[in-house]
Backbone bond lengths (Angstrom), bond angles and torsions (degrees), N, CA, C in turn:
res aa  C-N    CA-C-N  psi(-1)  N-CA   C-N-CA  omega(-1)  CA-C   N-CA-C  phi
1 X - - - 1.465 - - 1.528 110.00 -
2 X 1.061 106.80 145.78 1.841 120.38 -168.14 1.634 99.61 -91.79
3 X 1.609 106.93 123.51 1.526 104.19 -159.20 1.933 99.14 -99.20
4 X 1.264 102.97 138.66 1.137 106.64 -168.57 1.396 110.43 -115.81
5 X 1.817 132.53 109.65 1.370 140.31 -155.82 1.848 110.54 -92.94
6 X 1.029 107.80 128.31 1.679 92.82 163.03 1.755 92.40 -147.20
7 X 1.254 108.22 121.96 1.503 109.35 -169.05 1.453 101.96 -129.69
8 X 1.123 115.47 29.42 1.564 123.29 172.92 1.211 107.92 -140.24
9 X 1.691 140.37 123.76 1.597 151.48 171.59 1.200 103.45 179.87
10 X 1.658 77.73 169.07 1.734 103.29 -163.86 1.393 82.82 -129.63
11 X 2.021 121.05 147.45 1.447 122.35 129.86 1.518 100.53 -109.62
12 X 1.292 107.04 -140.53 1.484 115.62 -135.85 1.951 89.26 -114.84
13 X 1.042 103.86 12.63 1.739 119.27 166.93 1.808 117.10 -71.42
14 X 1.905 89.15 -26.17 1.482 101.30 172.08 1.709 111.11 -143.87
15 X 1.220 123.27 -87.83 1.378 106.16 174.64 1.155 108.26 -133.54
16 X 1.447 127.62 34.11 1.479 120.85 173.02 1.627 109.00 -99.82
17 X 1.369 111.41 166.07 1.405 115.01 -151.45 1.933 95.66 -91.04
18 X 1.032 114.17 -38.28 1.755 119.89 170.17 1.572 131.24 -44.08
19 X 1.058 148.22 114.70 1.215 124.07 159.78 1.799 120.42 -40.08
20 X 0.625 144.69 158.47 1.672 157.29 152.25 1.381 101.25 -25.91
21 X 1.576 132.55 -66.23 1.637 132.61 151.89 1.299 134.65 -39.53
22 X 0.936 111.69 -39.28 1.382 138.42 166.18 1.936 108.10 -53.01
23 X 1.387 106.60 -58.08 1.357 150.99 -147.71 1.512 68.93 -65.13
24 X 1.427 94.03 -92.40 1.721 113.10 -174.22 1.422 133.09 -35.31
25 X 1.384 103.47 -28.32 1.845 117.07 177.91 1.486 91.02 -73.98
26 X 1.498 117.30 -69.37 1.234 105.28 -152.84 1.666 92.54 -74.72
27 X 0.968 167.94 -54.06 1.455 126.32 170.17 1.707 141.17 -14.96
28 X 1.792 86.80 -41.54 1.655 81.63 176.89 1.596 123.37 -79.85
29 X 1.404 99.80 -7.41 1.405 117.98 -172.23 1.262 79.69 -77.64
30 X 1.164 138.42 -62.49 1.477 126.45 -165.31 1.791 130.88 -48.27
31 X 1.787 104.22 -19.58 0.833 129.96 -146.74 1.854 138.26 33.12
32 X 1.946 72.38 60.51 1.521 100.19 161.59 1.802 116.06 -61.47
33 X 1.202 133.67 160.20 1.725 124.69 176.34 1.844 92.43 -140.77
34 X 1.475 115.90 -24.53 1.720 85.79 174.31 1.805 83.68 -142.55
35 X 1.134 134.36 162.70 1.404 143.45 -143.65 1.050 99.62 -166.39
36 X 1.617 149.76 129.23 1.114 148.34 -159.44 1.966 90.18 -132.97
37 X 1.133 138.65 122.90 1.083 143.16 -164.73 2.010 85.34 -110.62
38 X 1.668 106.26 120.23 1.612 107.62 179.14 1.284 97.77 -151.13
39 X 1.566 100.52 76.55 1.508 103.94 148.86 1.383 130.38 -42.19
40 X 1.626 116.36 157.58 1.589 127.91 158.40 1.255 111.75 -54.69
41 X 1.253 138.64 112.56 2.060 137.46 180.00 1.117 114.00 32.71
42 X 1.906 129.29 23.42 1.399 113.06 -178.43 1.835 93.46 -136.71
43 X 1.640 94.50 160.87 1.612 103.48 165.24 1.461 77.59 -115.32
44 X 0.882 137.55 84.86 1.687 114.52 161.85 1.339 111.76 -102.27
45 X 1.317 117.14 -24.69 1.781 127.17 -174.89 1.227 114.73 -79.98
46 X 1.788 116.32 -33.86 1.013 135.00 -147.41 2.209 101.13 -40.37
47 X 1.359 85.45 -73.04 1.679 98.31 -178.11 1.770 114.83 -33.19
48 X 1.668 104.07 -65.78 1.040 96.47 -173.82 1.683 116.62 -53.33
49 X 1.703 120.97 -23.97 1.306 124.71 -163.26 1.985 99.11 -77.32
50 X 1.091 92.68 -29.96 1.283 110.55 -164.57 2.329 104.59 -59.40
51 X 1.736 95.57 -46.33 1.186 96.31 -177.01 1.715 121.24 -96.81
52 X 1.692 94.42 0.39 1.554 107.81 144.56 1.605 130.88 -63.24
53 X 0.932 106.37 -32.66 1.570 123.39 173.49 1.039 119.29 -61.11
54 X 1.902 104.73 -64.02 1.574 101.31 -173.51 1.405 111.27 -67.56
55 X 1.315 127.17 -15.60 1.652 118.42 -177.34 1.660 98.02 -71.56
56 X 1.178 128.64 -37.61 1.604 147.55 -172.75 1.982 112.06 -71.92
57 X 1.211 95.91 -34.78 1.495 88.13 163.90 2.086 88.84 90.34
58 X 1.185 124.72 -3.97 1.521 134.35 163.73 1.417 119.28 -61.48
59 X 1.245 108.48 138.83 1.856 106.08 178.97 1.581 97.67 -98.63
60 X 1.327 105.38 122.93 1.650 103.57 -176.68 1.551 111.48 -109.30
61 X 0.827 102.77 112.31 2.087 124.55 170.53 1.165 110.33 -42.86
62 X 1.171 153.29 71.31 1.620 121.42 168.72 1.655 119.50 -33.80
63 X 0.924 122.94 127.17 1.112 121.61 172.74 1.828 131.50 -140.61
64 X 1.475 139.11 -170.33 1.521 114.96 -161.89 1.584 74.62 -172.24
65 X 1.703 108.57 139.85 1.649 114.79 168.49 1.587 85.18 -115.01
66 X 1.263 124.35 99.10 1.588 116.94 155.05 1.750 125.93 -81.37
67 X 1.126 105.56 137.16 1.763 104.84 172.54 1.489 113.51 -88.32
68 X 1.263 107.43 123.20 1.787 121.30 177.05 1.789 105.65 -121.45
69 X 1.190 71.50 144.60 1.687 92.21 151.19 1.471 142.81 -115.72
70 X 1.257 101.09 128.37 1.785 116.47 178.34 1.288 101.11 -122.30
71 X 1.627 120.06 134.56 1.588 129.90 162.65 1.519 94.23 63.31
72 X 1.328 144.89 35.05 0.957 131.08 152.51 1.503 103.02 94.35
73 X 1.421 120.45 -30.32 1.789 129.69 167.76 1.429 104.66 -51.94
74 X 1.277 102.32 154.35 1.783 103.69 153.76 1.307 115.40 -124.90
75 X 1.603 110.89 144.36 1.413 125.14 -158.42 1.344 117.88 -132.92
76 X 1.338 125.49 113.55 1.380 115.78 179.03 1.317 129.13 -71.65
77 X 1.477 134.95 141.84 1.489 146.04 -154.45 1.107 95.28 -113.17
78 X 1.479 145.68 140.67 1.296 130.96 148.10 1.559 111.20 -119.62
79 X 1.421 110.65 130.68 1.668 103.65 -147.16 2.034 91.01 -122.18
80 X 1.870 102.35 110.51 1.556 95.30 -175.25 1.490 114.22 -95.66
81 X 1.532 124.61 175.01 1.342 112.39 173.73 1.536 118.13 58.26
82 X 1.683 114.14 13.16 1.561 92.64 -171.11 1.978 100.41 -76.95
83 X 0.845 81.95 -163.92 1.674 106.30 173.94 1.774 109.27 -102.05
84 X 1.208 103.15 92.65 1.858 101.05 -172.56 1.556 102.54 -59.88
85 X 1.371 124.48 -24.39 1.306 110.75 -178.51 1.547 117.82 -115.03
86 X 1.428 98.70 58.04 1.996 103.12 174.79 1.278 71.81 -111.75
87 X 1.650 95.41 138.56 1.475 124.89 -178.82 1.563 110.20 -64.02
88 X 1.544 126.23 -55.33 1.469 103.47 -173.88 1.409 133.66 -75.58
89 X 1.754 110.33 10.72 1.358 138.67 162.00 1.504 101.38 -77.62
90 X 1.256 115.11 -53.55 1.856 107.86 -169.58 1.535 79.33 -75.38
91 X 1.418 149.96 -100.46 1.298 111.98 -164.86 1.486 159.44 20.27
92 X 1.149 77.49 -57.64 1.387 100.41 -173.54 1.526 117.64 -92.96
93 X 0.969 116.47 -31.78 1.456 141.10 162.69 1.611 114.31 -55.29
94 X 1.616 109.78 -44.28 0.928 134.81 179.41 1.786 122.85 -65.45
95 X 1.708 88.85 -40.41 1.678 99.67 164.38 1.600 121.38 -102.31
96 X 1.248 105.39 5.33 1.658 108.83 163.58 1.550 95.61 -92.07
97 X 0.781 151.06 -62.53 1.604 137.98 172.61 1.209 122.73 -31.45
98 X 1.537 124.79 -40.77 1.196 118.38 168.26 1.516 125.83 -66.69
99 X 1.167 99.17 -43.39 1.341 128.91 170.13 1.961 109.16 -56.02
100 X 1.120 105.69 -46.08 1.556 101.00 170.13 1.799 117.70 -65.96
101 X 1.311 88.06 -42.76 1.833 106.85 170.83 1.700 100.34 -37.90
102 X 1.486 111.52 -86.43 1.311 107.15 172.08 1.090 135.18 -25.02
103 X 1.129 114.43 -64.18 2.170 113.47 168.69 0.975 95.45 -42.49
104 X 1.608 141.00 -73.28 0.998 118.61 -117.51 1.598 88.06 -77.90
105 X 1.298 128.07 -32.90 1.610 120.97 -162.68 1.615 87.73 -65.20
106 X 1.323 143.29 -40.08 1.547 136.08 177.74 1.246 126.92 -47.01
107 X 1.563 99.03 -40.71 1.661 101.22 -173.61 1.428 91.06 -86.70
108 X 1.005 139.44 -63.86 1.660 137.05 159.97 1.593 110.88 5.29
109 X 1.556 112.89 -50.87 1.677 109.48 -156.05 1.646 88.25 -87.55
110 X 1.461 95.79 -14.55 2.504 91.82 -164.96 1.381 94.89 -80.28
111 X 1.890 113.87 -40.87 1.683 85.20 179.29 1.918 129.98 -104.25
112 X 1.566 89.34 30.51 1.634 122.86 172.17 1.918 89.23 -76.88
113 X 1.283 97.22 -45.09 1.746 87.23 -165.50 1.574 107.25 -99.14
114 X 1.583 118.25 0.44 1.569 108.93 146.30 1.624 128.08 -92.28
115 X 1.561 105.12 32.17 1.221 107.22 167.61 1.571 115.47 83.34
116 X 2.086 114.00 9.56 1.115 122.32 -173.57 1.524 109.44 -119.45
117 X 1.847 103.34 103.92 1.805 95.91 -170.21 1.463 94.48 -107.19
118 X 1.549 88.71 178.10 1.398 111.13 178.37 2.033 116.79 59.57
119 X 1.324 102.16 55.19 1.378 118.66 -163.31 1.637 98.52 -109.40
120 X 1.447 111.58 -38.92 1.269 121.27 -169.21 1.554 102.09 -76.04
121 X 1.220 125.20 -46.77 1.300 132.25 -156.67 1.822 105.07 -91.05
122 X 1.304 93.42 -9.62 1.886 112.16 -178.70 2.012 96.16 -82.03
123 X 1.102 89.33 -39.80 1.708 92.04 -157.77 1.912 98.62 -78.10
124 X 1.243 103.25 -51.76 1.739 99.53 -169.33 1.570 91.55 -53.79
125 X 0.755 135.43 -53.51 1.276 140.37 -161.35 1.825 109.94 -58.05
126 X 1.389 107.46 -52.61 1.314 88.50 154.94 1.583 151.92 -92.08
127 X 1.187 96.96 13.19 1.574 133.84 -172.85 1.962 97.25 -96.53
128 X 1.312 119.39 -42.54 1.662 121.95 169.40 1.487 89.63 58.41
129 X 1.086 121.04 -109.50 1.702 120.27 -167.17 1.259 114.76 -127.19
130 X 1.270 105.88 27.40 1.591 96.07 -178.83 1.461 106.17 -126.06
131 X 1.538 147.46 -149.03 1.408 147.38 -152.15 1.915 89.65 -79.98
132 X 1.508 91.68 157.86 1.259 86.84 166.62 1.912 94.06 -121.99
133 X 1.537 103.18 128.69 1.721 107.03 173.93 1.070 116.42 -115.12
134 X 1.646 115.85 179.25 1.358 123.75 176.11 1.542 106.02 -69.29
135 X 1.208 111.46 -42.92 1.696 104.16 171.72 1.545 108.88 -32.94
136 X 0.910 111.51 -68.11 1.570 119.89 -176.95 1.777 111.70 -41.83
137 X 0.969 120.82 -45.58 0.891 121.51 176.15 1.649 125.20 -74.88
138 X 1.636 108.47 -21.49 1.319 101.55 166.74 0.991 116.80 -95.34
139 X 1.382 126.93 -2.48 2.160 145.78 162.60 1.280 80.52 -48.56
140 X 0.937 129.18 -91.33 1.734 155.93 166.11 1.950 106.42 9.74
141 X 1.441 110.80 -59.21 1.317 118.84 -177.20 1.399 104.04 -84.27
142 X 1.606 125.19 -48.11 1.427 106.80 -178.71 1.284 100.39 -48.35
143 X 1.393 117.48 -74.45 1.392 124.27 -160.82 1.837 119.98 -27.16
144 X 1.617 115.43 -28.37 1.012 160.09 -155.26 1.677 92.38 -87.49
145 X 1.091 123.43 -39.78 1.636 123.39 -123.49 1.064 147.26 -8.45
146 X 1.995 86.11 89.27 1.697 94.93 -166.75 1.212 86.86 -107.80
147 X 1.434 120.90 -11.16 1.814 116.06 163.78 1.512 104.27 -148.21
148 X 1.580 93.00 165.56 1.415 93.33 -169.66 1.444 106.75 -116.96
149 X 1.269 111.11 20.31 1.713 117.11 150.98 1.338 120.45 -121.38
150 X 1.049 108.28 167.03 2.167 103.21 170.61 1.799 90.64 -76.75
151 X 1.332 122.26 -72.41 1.240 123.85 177.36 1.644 120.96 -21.79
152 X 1.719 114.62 -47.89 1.425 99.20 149.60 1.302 153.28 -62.59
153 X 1.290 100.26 -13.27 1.373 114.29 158.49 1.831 132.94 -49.62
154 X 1.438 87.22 -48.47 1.522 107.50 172.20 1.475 106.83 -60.95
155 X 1.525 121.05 -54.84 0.907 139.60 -140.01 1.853 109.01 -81.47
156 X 1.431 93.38 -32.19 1.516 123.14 -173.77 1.600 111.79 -89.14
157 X 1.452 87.81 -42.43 1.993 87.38 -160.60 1.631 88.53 -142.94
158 X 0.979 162.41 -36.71 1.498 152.38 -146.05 1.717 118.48 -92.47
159 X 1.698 86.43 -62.88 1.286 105.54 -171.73 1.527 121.84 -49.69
160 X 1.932 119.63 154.24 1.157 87.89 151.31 1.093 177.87 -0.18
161 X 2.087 131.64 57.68 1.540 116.63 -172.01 1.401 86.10 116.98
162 X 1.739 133.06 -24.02 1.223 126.73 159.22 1.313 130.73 -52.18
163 X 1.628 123.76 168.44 1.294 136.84 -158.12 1.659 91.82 -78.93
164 X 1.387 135.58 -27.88 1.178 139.45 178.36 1.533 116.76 -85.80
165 X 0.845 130.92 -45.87 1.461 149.10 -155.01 1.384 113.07 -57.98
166 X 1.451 107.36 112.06 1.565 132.25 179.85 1.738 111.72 -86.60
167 X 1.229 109.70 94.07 1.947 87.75 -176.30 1.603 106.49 -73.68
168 X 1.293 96.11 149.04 1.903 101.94 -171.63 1.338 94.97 -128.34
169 X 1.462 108.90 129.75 1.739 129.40 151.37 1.616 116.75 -56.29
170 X 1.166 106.92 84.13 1.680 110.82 164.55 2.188 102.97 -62.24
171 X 0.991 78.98 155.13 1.478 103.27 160.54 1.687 108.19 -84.36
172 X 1.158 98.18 145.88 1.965 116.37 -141.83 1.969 89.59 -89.49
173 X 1.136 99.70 143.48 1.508 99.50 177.84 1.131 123.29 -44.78
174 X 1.179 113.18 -45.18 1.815 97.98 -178.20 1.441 108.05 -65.17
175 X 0.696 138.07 -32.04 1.681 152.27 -145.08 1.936 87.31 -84.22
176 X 1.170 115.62 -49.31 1.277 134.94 -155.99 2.018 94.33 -82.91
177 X 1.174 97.57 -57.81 1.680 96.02 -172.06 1.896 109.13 -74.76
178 X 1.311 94.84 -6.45 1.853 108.17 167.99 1.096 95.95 -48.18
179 X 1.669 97.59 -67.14 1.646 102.96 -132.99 1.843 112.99 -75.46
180 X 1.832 114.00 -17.74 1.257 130.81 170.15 1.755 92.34 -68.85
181 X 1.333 118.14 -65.36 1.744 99.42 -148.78 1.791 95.65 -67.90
182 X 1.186 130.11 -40.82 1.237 111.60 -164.77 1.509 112.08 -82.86
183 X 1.166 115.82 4.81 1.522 113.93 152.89 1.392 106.02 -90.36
184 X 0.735 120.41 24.91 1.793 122.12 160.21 1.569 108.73 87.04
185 X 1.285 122.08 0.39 1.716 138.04 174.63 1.482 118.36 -66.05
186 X 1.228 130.80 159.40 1.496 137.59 164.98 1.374 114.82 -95.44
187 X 0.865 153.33 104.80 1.261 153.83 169.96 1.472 128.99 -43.12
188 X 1.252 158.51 101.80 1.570 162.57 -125.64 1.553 108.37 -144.70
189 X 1.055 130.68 115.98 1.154 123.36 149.87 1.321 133.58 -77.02
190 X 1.325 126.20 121.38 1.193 127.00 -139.25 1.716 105.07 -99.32
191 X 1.108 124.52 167.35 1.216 134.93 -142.27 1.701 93.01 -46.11
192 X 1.167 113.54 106.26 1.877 146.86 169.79 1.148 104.79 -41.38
193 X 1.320 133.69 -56.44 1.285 119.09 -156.23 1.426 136.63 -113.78
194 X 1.732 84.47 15.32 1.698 120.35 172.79 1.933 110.32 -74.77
195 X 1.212 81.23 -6.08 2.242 89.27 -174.17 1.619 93.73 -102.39
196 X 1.495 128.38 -3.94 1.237 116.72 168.44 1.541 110.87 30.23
197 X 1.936 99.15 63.20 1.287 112.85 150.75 1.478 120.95 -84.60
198 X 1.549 118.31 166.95 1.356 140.39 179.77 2.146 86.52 -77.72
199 X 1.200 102.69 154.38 1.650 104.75 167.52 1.617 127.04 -70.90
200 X 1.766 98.80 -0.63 1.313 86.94 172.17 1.491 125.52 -117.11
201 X 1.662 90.18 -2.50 1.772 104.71 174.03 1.664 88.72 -78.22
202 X 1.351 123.70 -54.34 1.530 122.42 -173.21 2.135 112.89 -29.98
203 X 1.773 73.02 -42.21 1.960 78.87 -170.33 1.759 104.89 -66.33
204 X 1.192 106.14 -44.37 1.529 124.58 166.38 1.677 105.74 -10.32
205 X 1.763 73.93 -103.57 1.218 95.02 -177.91 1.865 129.61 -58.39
206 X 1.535 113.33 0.15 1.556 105.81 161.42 1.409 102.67 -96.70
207 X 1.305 138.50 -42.05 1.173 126.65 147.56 1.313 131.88 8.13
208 X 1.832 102.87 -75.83 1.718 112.54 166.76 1.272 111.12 -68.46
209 X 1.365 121.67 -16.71 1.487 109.12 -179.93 1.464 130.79 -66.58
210 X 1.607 97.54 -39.63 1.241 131.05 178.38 1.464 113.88 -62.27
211 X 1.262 122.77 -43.43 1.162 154.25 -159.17 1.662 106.13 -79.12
212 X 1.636 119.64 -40.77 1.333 123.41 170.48 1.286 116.97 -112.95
213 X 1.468 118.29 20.16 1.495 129.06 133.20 1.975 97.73 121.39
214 X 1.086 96.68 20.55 1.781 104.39 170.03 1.404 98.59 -62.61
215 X 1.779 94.39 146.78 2.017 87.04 -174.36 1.577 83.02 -149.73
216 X 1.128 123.61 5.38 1.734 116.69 176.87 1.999 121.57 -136.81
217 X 1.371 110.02 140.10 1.159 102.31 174.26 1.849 100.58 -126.55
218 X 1.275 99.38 173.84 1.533 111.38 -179.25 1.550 93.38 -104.20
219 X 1.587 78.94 139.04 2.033 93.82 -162.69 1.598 93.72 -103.85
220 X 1.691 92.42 -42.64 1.566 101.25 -152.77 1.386 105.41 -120.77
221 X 1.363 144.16 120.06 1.675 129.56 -156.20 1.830 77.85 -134.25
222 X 1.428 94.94 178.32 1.819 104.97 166.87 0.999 119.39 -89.25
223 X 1.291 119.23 -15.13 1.751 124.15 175.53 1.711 103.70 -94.63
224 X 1.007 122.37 8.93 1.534 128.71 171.79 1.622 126.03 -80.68
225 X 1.430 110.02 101.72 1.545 110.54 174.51 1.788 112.94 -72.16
226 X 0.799 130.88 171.26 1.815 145.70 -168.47 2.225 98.23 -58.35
227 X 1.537 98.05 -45.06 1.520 103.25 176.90 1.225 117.55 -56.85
228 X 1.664 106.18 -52.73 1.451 112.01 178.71 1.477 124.53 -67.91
229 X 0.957 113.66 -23.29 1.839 110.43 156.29 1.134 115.76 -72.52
230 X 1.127 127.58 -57.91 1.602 128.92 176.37 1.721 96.86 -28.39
231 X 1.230 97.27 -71.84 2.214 92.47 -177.76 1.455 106.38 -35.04
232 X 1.624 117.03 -85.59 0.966 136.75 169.95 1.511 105.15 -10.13
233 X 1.309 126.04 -81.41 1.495 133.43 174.47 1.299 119.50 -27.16
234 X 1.683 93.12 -42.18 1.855 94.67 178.42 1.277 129.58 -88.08
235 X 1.212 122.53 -9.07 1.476 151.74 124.97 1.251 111.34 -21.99
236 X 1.299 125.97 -55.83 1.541 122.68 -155.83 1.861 85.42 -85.95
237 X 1.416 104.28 -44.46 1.618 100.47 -169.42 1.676 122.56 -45.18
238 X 1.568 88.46 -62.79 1.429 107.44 166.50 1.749 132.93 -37.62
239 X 1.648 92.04 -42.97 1.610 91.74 -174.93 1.629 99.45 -114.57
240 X 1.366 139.24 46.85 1.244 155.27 -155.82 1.470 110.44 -7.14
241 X 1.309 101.56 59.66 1.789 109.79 179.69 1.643 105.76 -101.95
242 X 1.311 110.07 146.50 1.325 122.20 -179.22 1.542 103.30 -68.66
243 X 1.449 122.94 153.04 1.634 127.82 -176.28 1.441 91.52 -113.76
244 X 1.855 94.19 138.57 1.460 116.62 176.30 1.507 107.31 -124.77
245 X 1.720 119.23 142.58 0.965 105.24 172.80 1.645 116.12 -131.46
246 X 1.329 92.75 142.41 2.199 89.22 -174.41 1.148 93.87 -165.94
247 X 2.081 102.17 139.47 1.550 119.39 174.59 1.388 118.59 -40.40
248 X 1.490 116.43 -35.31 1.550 115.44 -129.70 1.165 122.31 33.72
249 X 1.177 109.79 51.78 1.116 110.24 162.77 1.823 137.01 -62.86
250 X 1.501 110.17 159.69 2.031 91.70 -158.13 1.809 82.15 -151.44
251 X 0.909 139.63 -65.41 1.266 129.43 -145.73 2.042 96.74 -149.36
252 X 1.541 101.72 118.13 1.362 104.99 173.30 1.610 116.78 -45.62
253 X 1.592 110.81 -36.37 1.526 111.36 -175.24 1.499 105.29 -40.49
254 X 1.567 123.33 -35.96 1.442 103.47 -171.09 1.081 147.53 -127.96
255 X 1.609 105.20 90.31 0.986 147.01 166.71 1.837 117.03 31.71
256 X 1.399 87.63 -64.81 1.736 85.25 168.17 1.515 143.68 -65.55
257 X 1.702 105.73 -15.14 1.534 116.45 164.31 1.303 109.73 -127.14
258 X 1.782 102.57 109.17 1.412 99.82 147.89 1.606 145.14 -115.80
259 X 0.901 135.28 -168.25 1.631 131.78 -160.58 1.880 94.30 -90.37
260 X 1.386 96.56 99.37 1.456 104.11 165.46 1.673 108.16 100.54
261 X 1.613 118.94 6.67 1.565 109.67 -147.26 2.080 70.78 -125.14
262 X 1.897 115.28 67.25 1.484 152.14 156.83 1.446 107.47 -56.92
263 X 1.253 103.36 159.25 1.314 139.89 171.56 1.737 110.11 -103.15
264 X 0.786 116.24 118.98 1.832 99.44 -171.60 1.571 101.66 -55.00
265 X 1.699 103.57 168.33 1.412 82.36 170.40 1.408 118.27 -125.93
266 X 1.309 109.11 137.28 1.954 126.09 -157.53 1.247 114.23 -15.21
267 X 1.161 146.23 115.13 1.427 161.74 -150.55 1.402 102.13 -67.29
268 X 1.218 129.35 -24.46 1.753 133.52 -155.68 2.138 83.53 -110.51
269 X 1.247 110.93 -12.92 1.802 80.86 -173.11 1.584 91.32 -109.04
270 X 1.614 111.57 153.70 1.393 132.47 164.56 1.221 131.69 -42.73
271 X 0.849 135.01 79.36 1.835 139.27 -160.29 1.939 96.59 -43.39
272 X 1.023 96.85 145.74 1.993 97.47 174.55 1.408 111.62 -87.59
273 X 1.364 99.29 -12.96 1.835 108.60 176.56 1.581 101.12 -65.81
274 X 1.263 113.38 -41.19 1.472 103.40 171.61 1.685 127.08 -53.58
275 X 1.350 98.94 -38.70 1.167 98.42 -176.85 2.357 110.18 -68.55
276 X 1.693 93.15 -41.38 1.567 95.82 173.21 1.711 108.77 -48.30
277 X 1.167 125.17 -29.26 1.298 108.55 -164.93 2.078 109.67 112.58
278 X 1.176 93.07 -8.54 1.931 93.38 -161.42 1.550 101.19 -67.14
């Protein structure tokens, strides 16, 4: 049987629109065969995704997208195979939630004073018990129509240097790729070329990656055209990192990423599944 990878998603534990069951069905519908479930700073889905699977006949990944910081940037981690229950991972998980809690009541009070209420009480609500994100909050404004994209949202009120914008202290990369490998995880850098680095901060920063025991990059994402892997690919060559591939997928509405609907990934780089064991 022809094994089919998606090692990047969201359910509704962080800002994807699926439950974790949900998550998992429509993967197999896709004819997904191993599914890596990588929430925003939470395992919270993990279990339930986990006993979605086995009814589905799916190999399910535990997996975790943590936000770190290097050079003052922030960088997403995507951490596979960890162990959802090594304690200084639930920790930690534990103080990125709080820590998300806070923003969100911050960005809440910035667009209280652009004349935009009831933002705070919009977001927990669709967040239920799992991360609270900026996605959520720009669900929040379309829905609102204070824009008529999610992307304007960012663009308008979220982003960087915006009328909304909370800057947040991630926990520093090493600290971050700790807490994945010694829970027994591989560490991934997650889609590279979304930080729209220069090629020599890129070298930089895989450098440090490498350096505190990062061993994977994302070759192949759902928002990836044929060019943008080619980079990506040469990335993995260059800094001898294993290639991972996943939609990120978040919400069926859109159209252009779905769960398992990949790019193969480049014949000359090391699959990271090798390294999981699959």
């Amino acid at each position: 049987m022809t094994e089919t990878y998606d090692l990047h998603c969201h359910s509704t534990a962080s800002d994807g629109a699926l439950s974790p069951t949900e998550l998992v069905r429509r993967a197999h519908q896709f004819g997904v065969t191993s599914l890596a479930l990588t929430d925003h700073d939470t395992v919270a889905g993990i279990t339930e995704a986990q006993t979605a699977a086995s009814a589905t006949g799916i190999k399910l990944i535990p997996g975790i997208e943590l936000s770190s910081s290097w050079q003052n940037k922030c960088f997403h981690i995507v951490g596979l195979g960890i162990d959802p229950e090594y304690p200084p991972l639930r920790e930690a998980t534990r103080n990125l939630q709080i820590m998300r809690t806070e923003r969100a009541e911050k960005i809440a009070e910035k667009l209280e004073k652009k004349g935009i209420s009831g933002a705070l009480e919009a977001v927990k609500k669709a967040a239920g018990d799992g991360m609270i994100t900026r996605s959520h909050f720009a669900d929040f404004l379309l829905s609102q129509f204070h824009v008529s994209a999610q992307q304007e949202a960012f663009d308008r009120y979220l982003g960087a240097g915006k009328a909304a914008f909370v800057p947040t202290t991630w926990s520093e990369l090493d600290r971050v790729v700790n807490w994945i490998t010694e829970s027994g995880g591989i560490a991934v850098l997650a889609h590279p070329l979304r930080y729209n680095l220069t090629a020599s901060w890129m070298k930089r920063l895989l450098t440090a990656f490498k350096e505190v025991g990062g061993l994977g990059i994302e070759v192949v994402t759902g928002h990836y055209n044929a060019d943008e892997i080619r980079r990506s690919a040469n990335y993995a060559t260059k800094f001898e990192l294993a290639g991972s591939i996943g939609s990120d997928f978040h919400n069926p509405a859109n159209q252009w990423v779905e769960l398992g609907k990949l790019a193969p990934l480049p014949a000359n780089i090391k699959p990271i599944w090798e390294l999981l064991g699959n």
